[in-house]
N, C-alpha and C positions, 0 to 999 in steps of 0.2 A: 240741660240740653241747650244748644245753641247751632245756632243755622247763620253763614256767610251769604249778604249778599253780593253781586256781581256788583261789581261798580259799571257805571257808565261808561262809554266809551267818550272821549275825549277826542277821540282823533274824526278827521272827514271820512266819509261811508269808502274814500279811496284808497284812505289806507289799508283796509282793510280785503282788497280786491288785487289779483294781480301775482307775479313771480317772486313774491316775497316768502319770509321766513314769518312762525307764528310757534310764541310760546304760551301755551293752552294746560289750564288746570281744571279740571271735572271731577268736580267733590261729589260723594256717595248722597243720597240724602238720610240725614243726620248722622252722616260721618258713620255709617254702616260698619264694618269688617267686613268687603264680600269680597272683594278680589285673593282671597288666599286660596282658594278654588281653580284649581288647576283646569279642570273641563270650562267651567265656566270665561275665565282668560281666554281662554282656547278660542273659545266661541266666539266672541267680542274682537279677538284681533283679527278673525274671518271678515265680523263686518264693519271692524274700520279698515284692514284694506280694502274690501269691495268700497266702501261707501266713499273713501278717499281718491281711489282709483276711477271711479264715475264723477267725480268733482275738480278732478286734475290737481290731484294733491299727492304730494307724498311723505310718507311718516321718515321723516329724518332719525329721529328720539321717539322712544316712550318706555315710560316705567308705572306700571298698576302696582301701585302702593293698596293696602289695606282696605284703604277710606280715599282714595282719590286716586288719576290716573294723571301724568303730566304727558304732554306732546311737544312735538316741534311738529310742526306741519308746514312743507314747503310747496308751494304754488307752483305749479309746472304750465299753467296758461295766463293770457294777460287778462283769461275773464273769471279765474279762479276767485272764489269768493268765500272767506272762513265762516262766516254766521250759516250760510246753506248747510255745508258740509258738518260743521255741530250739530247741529239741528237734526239733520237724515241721522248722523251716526246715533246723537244720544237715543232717537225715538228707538230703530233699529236694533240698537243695543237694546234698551229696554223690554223691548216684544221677544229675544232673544231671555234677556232672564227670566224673561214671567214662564218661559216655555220652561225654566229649569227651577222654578218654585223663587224665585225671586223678584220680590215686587218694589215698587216705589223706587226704581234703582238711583235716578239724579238727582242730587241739589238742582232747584233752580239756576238757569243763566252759568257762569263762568268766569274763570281770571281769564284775559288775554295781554299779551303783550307783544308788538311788531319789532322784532329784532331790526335796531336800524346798521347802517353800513358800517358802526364804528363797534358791534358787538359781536363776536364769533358764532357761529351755529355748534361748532367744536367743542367751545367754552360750554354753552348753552346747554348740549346735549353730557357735558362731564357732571353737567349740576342736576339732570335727571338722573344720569348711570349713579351718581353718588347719592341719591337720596336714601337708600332702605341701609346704606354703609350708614349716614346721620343717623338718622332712625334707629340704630341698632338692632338691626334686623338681620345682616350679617356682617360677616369680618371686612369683603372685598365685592365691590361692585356684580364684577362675574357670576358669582355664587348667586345670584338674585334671578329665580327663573321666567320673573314677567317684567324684564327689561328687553328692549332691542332696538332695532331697526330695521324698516323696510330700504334701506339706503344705501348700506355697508356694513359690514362684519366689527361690530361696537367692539366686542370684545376685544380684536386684536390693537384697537386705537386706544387701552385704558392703558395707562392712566395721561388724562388731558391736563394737559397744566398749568391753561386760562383762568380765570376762576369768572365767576357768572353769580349771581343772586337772582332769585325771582321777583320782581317789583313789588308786589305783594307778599313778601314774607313775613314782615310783622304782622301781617293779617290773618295767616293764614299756618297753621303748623304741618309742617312737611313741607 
């Protein structure tokens, strides 16, 4: 068994705050299998949009993989702040699966990463849609039914042709 910690943040508490883009990975804890549960997703994408929508964020990306969930979360005020809105959603999520027999749902803490102006959210968001295709999980992105966006219609924008890495990749599998 093995558990990732969150690294530090690196950056001023300002980058972290504001109309920016955020690329966000939220491991199960010990890398569970829960997310293959369709009611369950279900449930969770209720309250990350509620809890995004109350913190002026919006989910550009995400893909519920297995054992972790990746985002793009984009900042729609200048007082938007990522560590809050982690926070409400993970707990909120949590008290949502224990309602469904699901306990101890998060790893501690979090990857984060501030997409800067030189990095696409396009790109960003083809390397979430492409992860359960890595994975071998299915043949083509679409087919994958806890990927989307609260943003635009993903599917009609596949295939993106940027290419994007997660800064933690070798840290991290998926």
């Amino acid at each position: 068994m093995y558990t990732f910690q969150r690294k530090r943040n690196h950056l001023a508490a300002d980058s972290y705050r504001g109309r920016k883009a955020y690329f966000l990975t939220l491991c199960t804890r010990e890398r569970k299998r829960v997310f293959q549960d369709t009611v369950l997703v279900n449930a969770l994408l209720e309250v990350l949009r509620k809890t995004c929508s109350d913190h002026f964020f919006n989910v550009y990306a995400y893909c519920f993989m297995p054992d972790h969930l990746h985002l793009i979360l984009a900042g729609e005020s200048d007082s938007a702040q990522v560590s809050p809105v982690v926070q409400a959603f993970k707990s909120l999520a949590a008290a949502a699966g224990r309602k469904m027999g699901v306990f101890d749902l998060w790893q501690q803490g979090y990857y984060d990463h501030v997409l800067r102006s030189g990095e696409s959210m396009d790109a960003a968001a083809g390397y979430i849609f492409m992860n359960p295709v890595r994975a071998g999980l299915v043949r083509r992105a679409e087919e994958w039914p806890f990927s989307g966006s609260f943003a635009f219609e993903w599917k009609r924008v596949l295939p993106i042709g940027q290419s994007f890495e997660a800064p933690w990749k070798g840290r991290l599998a998926g």
